[in-house]
N, CA, C and O atoms as CSV, one atom per row, in Angstrom:
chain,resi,resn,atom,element,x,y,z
A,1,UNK,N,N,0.844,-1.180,0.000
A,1,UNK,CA,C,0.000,0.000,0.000
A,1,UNK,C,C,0.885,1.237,0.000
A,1,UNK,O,O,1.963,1.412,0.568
A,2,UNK,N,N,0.246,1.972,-0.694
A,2,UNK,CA,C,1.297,3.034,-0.802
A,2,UNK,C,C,1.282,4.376,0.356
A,2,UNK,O,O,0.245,4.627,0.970
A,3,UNK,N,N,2.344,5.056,0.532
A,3,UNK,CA,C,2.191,5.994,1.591
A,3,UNK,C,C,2.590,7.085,1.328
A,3,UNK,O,O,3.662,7.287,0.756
A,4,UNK,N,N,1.434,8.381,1.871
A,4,UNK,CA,C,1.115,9.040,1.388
A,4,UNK,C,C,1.443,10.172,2.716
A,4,UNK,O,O,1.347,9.968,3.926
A,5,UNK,N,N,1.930,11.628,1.857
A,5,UNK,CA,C,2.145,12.621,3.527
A,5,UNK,C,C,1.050,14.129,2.617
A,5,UNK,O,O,0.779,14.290,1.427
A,6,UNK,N,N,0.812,14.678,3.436
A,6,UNK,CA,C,0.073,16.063,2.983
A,6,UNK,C,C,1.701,17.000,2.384
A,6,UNK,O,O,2.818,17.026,2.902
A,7,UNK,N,N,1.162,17.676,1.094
A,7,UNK,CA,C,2.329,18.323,0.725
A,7,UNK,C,C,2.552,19.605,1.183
A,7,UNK,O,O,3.595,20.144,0.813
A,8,UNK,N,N,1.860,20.163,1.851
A,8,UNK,CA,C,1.817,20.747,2.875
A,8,UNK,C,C,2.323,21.306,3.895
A,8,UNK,O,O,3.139,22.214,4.057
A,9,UNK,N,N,1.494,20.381,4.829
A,9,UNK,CA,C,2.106,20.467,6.574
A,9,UNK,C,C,3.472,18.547,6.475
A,9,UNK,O,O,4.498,18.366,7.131
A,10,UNK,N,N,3.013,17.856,5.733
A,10,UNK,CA,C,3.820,16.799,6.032
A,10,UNK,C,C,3.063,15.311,6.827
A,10,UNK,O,O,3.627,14.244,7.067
A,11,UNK,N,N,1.638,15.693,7.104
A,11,UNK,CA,C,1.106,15.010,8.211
A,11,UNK,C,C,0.903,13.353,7.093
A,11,UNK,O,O,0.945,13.208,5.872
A,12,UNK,N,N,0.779,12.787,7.740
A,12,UNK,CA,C,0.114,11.079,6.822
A,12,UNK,C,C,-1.014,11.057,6.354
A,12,UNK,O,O,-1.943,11.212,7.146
A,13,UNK,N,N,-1.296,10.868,4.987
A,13,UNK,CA,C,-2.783,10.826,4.628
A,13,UNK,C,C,-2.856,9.324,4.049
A,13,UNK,O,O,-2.030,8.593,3.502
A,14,UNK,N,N,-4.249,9.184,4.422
A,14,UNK,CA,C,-4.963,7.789,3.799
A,14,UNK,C,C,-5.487,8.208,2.726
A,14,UNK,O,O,-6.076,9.276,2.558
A,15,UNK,N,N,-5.152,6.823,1.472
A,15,UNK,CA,C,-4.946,6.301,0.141
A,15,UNK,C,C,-7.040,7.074,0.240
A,15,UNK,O,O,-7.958,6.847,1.027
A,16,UNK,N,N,-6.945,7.759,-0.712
A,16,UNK,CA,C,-8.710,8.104,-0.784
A,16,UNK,C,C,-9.299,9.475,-0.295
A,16,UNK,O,O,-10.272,10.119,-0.690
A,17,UNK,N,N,-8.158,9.759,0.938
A,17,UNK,CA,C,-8.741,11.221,1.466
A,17,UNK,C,C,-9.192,12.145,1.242
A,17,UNK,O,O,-8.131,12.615,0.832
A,18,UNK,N,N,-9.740,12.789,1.140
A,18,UNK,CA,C,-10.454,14.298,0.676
A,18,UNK,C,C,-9.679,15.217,1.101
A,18,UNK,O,O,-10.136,16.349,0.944
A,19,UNK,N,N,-8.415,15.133,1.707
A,19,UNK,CA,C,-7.931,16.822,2.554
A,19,UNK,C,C,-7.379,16.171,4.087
A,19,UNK,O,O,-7.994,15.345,4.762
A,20,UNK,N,N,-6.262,16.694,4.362
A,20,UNK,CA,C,-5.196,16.546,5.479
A,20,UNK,C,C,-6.085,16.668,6.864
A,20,UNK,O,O,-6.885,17.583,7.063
A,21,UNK,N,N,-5.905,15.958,7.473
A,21,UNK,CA,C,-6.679,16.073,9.146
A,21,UNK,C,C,-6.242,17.175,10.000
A,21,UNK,O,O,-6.872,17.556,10.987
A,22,UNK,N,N,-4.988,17.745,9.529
A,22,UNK,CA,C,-3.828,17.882,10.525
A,22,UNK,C,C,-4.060,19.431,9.953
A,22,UNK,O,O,-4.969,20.013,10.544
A,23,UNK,N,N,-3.527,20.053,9.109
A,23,UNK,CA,C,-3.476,21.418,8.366
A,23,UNK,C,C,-4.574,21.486,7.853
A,23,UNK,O,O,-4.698,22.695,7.661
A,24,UNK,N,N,-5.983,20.726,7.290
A,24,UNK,CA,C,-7.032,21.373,6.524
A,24,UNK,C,C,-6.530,21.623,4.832
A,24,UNK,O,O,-7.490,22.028,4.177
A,25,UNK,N,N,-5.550,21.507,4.191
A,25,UNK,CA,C,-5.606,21.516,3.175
A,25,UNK,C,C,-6.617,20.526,2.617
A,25,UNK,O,O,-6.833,19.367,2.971
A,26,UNK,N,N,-7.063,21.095,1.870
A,26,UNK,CA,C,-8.308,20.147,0.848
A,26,UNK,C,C,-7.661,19.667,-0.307
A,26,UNK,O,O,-6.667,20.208,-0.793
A,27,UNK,N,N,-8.251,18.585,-0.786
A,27,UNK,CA,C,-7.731,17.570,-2.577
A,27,UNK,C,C,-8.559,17.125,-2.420
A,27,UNK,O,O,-9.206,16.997,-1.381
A,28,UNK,N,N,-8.861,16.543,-4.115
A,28,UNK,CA,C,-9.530,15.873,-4.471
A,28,UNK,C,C,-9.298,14.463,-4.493
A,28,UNK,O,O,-10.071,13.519,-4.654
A,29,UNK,N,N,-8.251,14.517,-4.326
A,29,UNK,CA,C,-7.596,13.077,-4.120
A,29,UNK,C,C,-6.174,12.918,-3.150
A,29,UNK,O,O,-6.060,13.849,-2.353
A,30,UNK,N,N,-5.368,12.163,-3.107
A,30,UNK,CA,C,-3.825,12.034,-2.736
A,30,UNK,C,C,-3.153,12.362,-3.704
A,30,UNK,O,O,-2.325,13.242,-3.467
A,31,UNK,N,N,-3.195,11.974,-4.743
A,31,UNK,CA,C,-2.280,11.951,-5.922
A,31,UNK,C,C,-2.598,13.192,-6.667
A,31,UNK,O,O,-1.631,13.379,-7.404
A,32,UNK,N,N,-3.363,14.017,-6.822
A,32,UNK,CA,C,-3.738,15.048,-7.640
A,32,UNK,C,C,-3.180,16.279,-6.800
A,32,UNK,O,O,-3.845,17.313,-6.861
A,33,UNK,N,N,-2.252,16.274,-6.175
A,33,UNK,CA,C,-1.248,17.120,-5.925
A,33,UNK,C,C,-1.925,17.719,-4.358
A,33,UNK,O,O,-2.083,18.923,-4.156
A,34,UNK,N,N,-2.262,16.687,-3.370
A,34,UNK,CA,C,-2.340,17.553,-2.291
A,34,UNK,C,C,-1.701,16.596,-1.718
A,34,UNK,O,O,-1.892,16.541,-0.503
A,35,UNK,N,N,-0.953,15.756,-2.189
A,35,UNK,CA,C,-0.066,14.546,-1.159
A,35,UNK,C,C,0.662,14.539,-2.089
A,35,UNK,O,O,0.448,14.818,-3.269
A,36,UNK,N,N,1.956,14.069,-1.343
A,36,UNK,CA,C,2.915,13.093,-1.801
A,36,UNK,C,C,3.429,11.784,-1.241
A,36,UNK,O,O,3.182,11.402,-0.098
A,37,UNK,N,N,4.272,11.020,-2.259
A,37,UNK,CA,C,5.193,10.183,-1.064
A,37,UNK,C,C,5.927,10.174,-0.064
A,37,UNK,O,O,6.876,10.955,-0.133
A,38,UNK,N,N,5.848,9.627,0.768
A,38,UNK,CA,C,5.938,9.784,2.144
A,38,UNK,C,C,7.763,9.881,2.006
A,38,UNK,O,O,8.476,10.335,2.900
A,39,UNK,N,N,8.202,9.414,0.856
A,39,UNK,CA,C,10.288,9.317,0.816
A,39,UNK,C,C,10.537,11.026,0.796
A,39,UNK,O,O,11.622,11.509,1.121
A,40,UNK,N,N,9.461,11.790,0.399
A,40,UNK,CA,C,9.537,13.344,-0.002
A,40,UNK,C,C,9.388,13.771,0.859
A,40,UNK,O,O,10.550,14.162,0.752
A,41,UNK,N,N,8.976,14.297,2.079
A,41,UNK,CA,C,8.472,15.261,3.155
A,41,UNK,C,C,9.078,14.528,4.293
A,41,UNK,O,O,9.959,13.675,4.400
A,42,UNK,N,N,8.016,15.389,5.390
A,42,UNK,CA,C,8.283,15.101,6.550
A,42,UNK,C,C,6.857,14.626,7.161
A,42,UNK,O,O,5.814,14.607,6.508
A,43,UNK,N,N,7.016,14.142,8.899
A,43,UNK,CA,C,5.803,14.274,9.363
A,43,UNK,C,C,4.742,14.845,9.499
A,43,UNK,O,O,4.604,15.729,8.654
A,44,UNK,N,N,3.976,14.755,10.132
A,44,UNK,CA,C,2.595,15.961,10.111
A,44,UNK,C,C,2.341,16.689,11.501
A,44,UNK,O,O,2.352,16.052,12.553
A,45,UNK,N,N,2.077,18.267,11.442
A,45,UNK,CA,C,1.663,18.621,12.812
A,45,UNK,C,C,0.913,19.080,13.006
A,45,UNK,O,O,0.163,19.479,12.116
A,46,UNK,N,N,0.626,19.344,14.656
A,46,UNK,CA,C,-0.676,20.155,14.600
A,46,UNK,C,C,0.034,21.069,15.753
A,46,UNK,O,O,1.182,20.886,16.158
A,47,UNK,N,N,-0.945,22.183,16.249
A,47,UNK,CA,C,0.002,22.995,17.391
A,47,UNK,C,C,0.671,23.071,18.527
A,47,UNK,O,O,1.562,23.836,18.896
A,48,UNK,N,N,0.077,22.093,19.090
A,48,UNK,CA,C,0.945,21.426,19.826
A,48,UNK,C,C,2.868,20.942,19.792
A,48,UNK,O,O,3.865,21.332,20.400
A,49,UNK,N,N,2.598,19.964,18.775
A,49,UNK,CA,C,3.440,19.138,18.087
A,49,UNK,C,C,4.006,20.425,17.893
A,49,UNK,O,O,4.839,20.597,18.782
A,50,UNK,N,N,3.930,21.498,17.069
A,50,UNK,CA,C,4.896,22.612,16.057
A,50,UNK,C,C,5.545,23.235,17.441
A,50,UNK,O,O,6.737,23.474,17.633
A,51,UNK,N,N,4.212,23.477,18.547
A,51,UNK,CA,C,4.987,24.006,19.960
A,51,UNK,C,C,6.238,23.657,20.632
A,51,UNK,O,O,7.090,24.425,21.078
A,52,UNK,N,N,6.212,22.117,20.637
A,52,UNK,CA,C,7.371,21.148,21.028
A,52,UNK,C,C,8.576,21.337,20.588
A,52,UNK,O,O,9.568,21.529,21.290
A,53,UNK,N,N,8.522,21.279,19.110
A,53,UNK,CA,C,9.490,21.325,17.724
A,53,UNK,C,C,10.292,22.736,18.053
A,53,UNK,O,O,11.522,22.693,18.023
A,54,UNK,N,N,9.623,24.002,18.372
A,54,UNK,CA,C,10.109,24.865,18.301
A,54,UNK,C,C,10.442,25.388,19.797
A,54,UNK,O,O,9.875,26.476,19.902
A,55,UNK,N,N,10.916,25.170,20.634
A,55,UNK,CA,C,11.042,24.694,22.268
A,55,UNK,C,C,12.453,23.700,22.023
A,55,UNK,O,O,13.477,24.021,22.627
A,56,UNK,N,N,12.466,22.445,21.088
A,56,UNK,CA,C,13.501,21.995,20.754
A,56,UNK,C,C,13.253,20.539,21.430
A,56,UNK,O,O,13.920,19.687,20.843
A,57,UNK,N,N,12.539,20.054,22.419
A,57,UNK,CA,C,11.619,19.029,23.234
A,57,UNK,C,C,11.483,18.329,21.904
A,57,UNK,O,O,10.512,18.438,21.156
A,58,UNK,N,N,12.542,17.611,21.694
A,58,UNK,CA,C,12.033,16.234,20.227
A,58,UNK,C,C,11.445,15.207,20.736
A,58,UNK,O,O,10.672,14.516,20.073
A,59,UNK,N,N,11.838,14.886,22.434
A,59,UNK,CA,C,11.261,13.387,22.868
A,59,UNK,C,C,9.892,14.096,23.035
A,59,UNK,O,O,9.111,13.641,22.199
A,60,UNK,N,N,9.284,15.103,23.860
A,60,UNK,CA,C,7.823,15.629,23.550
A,60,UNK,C,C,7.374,15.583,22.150
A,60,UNK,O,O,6.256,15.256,21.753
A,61,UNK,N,N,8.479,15.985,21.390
A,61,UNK,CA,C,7.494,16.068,20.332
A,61,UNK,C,C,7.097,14.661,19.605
A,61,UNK,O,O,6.000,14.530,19.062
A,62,UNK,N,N,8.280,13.398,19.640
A,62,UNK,CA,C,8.059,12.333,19.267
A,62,UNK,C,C,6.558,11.483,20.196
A,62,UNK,O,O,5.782,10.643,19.742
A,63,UNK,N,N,6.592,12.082,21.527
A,63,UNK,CA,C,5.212,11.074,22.044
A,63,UNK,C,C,3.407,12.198,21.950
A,63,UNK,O,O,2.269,12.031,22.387
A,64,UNK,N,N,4.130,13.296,21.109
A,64,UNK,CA,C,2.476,13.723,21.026
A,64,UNK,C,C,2.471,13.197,19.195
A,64,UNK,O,O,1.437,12.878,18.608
A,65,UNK,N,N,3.789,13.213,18.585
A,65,UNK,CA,C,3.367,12.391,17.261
A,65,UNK,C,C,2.730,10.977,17.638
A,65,UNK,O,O,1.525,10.916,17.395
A,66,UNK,N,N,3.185,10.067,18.072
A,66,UNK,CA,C,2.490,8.911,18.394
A,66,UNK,C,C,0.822,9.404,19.134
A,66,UNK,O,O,-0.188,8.710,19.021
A,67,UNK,N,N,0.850,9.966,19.445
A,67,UNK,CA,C,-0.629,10.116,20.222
A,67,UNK,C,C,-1.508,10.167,19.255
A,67,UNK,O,O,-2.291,9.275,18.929
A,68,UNK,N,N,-1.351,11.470,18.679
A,68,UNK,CA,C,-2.075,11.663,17.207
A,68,UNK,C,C,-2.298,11.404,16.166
A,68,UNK,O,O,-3.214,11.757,15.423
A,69,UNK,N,N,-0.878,10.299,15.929
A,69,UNK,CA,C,-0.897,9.638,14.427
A,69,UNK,C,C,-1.153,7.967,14.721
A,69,UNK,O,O,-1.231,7.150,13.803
A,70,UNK,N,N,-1.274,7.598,16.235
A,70,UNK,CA,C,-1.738,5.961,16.759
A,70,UNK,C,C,-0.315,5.432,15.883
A,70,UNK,O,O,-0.509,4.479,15.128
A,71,UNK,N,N,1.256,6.064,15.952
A,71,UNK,CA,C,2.101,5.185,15.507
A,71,UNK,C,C,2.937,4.849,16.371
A,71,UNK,O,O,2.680,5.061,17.556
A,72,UNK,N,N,3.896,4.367,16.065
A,72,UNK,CA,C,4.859,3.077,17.136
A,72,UNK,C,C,5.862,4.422,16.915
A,72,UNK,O,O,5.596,5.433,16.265
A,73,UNK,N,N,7.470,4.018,17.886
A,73,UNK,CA,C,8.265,5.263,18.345
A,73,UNK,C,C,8.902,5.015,16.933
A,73,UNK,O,O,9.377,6.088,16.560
A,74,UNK,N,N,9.074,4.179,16.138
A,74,UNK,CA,C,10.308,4.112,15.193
A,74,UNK,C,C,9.468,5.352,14.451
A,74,UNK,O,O,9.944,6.487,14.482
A,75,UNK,N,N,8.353,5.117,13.865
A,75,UNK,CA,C,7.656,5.920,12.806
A,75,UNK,C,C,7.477,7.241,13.273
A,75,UNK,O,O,7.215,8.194,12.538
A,76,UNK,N,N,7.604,7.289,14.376
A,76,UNK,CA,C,7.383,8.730,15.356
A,76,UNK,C,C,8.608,9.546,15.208
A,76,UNK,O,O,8.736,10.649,14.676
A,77,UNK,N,N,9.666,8.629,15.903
A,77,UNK,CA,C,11.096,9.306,15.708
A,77,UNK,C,C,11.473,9.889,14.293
A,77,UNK,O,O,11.870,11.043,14.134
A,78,UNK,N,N,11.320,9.044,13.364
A,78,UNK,CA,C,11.287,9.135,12.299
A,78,UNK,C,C,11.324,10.176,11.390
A,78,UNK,O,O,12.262,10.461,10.645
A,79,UNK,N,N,9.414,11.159,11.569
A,79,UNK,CA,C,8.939,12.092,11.014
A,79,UNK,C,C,9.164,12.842,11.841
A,79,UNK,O,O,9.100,13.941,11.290
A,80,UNK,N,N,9.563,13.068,13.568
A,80,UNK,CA,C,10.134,13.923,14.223
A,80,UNK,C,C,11.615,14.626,13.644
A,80,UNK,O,O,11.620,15.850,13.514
A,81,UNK,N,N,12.382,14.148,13.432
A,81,UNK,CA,C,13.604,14.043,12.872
A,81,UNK,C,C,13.556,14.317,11.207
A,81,UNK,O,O,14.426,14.996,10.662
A,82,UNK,N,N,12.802,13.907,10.706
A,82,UNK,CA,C,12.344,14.931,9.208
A,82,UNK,C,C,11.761,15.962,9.340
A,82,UNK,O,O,11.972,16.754,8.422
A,83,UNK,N,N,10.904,16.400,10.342
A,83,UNK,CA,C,10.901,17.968,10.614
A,83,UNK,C,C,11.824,18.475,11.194
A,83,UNK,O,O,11.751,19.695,11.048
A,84,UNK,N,N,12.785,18.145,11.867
A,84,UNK,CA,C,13.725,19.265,12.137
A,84,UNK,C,C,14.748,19.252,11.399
A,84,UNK,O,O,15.695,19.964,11.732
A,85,UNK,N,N,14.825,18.523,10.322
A,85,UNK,CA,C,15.944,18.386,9.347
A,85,UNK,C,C,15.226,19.147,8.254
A,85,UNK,O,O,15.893,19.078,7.222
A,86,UNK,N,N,14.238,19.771,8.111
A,86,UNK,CA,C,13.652,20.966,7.478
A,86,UNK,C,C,13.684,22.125,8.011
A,86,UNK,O,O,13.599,23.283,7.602
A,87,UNK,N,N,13.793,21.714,8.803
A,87,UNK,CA,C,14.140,23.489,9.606
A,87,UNK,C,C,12.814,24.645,9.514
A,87,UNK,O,O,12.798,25.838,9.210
A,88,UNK,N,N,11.533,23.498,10.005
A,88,UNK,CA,C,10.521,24.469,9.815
A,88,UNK,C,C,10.103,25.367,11.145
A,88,UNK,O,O,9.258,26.262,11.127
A,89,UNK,N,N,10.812,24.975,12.220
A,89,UNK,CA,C,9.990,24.800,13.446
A,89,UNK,C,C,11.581,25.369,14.144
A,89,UNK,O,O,12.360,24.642,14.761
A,90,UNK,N,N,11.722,26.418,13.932
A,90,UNK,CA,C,13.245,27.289,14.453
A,90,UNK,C,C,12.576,28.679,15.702
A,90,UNK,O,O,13.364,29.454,16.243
């Protein structure tokens, strides 16, 4: 199955979605340019999460990603660590 991030904010979208949970961007689809592959971006946030990020708190920010995205620490750490290797959250 393929995996999909908002092109966006970065958050995970499911194969079918109408629009990001996380930022509100709207699509008509995944593929019609409001997602990409997940090898391209980063994780997804919401304000909290961006609060953490920018505070510098990565282990906070890795267990409110798991809260919100219901993922395990590898996948957490993961997209934690692709947002700050974007340097969005300074």
């Amino acid at each position: 199955m393929p995996s999909l991030i908002c092109s966006h904010c970065g958050a995970p979208i499911a194969v079918g979605a109408s629009g990001c949970g996380f930022c509100g961007t709207a699509f008509s689809s995944p593929s019609a340019g409001g997602a990409v592959d997940a090898g391209s971006s980063a994780g997804g946030v919401d304000a909290e999460l961006a609060a953490l990020l920018r505070r510098g708190d990565q282990l906070g920010a890795m267990k409110r990603y798991r809260i919100v995205h219901g993922v395990g620490l590898k996948e957490a750490k993961d997209a934690v660590e692709q947002l700050v290797r974007a340097g969005r959250f300074r």
